[in-house]
C-alpha positions in Angstrom: 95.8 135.4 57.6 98.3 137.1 59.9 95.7 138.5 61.7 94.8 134.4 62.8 97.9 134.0 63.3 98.5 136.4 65.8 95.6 136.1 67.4 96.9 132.4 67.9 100.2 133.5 69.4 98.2 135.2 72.0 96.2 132.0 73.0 99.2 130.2 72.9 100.9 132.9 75.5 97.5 132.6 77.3 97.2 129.2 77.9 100.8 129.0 79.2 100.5 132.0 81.2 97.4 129.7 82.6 98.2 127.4 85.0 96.9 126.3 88.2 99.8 127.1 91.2 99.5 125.8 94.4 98.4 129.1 96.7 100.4 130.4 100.1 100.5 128.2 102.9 100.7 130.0 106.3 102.3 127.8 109.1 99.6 126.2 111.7 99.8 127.2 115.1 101.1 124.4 117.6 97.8 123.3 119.2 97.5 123.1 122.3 98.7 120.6 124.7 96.1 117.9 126.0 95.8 114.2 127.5 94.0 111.1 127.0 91.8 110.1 129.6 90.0 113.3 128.3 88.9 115.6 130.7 85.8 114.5 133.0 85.9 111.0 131.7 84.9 108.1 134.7 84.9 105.2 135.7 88.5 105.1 133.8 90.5 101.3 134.1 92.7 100.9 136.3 95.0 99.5 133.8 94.8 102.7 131.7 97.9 104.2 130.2 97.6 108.4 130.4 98.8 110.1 127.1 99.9 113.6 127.1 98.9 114.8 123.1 101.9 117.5 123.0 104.1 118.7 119.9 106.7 118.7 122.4 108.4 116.1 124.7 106.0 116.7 128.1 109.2 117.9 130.5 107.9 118.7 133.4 104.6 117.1 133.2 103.1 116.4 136.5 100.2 114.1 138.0 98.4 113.7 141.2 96.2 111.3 142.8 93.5 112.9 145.0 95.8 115.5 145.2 98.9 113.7 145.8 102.1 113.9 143.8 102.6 110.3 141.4 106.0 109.8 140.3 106.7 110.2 137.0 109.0 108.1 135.9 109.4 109.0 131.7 106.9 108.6 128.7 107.4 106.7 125.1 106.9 108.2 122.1 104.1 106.2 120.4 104.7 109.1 117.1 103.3 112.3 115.6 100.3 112.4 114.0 97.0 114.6 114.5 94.3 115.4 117.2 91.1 115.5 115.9 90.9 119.1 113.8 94.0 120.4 115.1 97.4 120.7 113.8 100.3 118.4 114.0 101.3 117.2 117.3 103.0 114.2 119.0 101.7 111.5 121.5 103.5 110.1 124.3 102.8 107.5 126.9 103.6 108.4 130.7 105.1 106.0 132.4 103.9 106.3 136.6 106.2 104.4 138.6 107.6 102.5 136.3 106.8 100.5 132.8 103.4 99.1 132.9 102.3 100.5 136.2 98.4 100.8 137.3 96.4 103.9 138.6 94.9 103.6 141.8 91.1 102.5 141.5 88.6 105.4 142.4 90.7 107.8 142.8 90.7 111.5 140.9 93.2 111.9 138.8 95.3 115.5 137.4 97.6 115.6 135.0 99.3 119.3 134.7 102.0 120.8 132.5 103.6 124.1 133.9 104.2 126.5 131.6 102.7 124.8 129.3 99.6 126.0 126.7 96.4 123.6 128.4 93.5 121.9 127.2 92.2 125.0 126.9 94.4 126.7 124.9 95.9 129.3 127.1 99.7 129.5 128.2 98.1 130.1 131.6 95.8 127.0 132.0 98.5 124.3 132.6 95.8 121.4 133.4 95.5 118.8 130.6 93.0 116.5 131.6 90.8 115.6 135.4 89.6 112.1 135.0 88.6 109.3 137.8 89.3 105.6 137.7 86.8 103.0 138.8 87.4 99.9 141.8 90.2 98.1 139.2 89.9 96.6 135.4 88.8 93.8 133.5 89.9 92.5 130.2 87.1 92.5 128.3 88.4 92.6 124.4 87.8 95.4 122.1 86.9 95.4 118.2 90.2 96.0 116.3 90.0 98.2 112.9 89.3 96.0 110.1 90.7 98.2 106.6 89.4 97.7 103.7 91.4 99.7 100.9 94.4 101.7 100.6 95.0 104.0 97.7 99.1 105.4 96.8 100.3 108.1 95.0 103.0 109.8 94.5 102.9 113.6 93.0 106.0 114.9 90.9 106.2 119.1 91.1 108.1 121.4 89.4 111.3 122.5 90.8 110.9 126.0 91.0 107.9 125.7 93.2 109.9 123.6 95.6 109.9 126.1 98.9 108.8 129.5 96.5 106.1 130.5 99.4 103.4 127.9 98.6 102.9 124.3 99.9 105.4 122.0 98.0 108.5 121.3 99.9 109.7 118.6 98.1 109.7 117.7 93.7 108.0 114.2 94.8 104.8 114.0 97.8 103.1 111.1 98.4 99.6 111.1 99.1 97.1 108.7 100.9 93.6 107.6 101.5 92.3 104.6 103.8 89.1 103.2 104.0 88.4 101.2 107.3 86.1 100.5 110.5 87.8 101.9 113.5 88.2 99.7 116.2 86.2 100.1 119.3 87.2 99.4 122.5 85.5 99.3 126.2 84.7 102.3 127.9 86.3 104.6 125.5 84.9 107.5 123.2 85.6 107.1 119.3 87.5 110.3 119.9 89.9 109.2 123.0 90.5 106.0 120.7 94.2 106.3 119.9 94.6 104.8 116.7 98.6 104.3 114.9 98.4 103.8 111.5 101.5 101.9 109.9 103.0 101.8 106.4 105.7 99.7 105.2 107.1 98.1 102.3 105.5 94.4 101.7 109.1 93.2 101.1 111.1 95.2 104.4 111.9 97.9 104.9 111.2 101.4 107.2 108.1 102.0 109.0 106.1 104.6 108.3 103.9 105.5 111.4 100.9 108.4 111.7 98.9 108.4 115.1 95.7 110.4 115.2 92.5 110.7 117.5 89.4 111.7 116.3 85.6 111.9 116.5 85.3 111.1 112.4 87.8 108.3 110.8 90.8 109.2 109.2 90.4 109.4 105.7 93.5 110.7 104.4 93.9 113.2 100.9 93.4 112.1 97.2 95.9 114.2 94.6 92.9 116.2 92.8 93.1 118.6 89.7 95.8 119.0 87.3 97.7 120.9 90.6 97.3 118.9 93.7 98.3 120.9 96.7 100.1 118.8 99.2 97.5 119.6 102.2 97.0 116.4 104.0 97.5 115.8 107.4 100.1 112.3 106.1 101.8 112.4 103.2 104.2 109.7 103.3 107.5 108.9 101.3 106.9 106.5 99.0 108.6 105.1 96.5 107.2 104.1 93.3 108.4 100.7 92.7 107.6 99.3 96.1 104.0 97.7 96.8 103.1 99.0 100.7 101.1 97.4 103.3 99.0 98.9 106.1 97.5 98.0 109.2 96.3 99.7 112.4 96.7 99.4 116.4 94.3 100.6 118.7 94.3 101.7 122.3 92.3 103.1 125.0 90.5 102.2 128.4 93.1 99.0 129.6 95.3 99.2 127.5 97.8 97.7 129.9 95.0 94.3 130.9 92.9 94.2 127.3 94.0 92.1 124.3 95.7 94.1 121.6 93.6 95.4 119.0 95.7 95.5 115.9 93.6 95.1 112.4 94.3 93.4 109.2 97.0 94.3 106.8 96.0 96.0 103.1 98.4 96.3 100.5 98.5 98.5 97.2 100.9 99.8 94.9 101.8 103.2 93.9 100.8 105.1 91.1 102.8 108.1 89.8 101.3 111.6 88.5 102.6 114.9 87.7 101.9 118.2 88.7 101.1 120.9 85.7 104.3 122.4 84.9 106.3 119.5 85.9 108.2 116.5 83.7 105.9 113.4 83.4 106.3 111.0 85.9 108.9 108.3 85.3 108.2 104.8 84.0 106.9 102.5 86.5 108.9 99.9 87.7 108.7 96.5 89.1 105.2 96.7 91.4 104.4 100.3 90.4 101.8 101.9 88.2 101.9 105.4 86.2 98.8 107.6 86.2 98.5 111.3 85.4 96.5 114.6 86.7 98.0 117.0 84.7 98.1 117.6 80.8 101.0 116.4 79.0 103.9 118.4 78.8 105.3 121.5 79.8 104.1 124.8 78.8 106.7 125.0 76.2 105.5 122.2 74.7 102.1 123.7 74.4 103.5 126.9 72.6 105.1 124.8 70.1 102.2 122.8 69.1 100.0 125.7 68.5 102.8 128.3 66.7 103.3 124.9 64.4 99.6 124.9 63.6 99.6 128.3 63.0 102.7 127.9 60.6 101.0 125.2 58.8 97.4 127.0 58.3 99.6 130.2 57.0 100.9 128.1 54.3 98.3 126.1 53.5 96.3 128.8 52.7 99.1 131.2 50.7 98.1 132.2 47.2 99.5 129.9 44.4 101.5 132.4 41.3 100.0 131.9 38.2 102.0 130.8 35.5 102.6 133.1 32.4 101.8 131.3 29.2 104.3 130.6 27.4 104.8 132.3 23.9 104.7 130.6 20.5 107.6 131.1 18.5 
């Protein structure tokens, strides 16, 4: 019997010691810096804004016009987000000769950034994009994005792990996946599409904005297994008794002449999980829902379940004493 019971001990130890823990994450490399037109692309409307797709702010950005100097006047942020495969980045809208300004129809366009990593990806190839407008612009109207479903979570870690050399920066992450039909517009690759996806509370509150570009839709990350690593490329801060709505805005060839492409809105609440090793997730509030990927408990809790079984087997199996009989006087 105290052999079992031993042996149980060491299970016990074993299924603590067991686990899952997010692995290393190594930092991305800044991708390099690029534009929208993409290079090579023609017959590019007039009314077409250029986007440099930096993780910097484009100081120094330059542009010519059959090889003469434009003025650059500034550039809006439209927000970070990803470009295609790579890493996280930022896009921003140049602003030639003012607000709103046109390109000059067939004419070859360069956009450069001195000193600078290029489109292709050395710190000596300043160019970001060669592209050629046609005669003027029309305003034909794309298809805007129609969504249809949003999925919330939000992910509770353990403390320790917050910052200890693998992914998990923070004891809550929210994930996010979106299922929708980009929008297409005129003239205009899927992948030069530039497509902002926005997240807000459906009673007020702050904006939540992710821009990408991409060949394949954006399909966000799921929490999967009982340790989720935080890996996506938008993992927004949610909050767990708030319902959130989303919809997207489109833009590409005209943007500055076409109608605005902005999609539907889709709302969903958000459920609440925990991480293996971390305290459950707290009760779900007012428009919230609870949910779990993980078992139970802490490990603890898990070596105190078993060394109580083990406790109970022992004595449920001990050898009763016989009594002696008693003698007749």
């Amino acid at each position: 019997m105290r052999r079992w019971g031993s042996a149980s001990v060491v299970v016990a130890l074993g299924l603590v010691g067991a686990a899952p823990r997010a692995r290393a994450c190594s930092p991305e490399l800044p991708p390099a810096a690029t534009a929208i037109p993409r290079a090579g692309a023609t017959g590019v409307s007039t009314a077409t804004s250029i986007v440099v797709v930096s993780p910097r702010e484009p100081f120094g950005v330059e542009v010519t016009a059959d090889g003469q100097p434009v003025p650059v006047s500034g550039w809006g942020a439209l927000g970070a987000g990803v470009d295609g495969s790579g890493g996280a980045t930022s896009f921003w809208r140049l602003w030639l000769g003012g607000v709103g300004a046109l390109l000059a129809g067939n004419t070859d366009y360069v956009v450069t950034l001195p000193g600078g990593a290029g489109a292709g990806g050395d710190a000596g190839a300043p160019t970001l994009t060669t592209f050629s407008t046609a005669a003027g612009y029309d305003k034909a109207a794309g298809t805007p994005a129609n969504v249809r479903g949003l999925h919330l979570w939000r992910v509770r870690y353990p403390v320790a792990d917050i910052a200890s050399g693998n992914c998990v920066l923070s004891e809550y992450v929210g994930f996010l996946t979106v299922d929708y039909d980009p929008a297409t517009i005129p003239n205009t690759a899927p992948g030069s599409v530039v497509q902002s996806f926005q997240l807000a509370p459906d009673t007020g509150g702050t904006q939540q904005t992710f821009v990408y570009t991409g060949d394949a839709p954006f399909a966000g990350l799921a929490p999967a297994g009982d340790y989720p690593l935080p890996l996506g490329q938008w993992q927004p801060d949610l909050d767990p008794t708030r319902r959130y709505c989303l919809g997207v805005s489109s833009i590409g060839d005209g943007d500055l002449a076409r109608p605005a492409t902005g999609s539907n809105t889709v709302c969903a609440d958000v459920v609440q999980l925990s991480a293996t090793g971390a305290p459950p997730a707290p009760s779900a509030g007012a428009g919230g829902s609870s949910g779990g990927c993980s078992t139970a408990g802490t490990g603890a809790s898990w070596l105190a379940a078993i060394l109580a079984l083990v406790a109970a087997v022992s004595l449920g199996r001990r050898p009763q004493r016989r009594r002696a009989p008693r003698r007749r006087r």
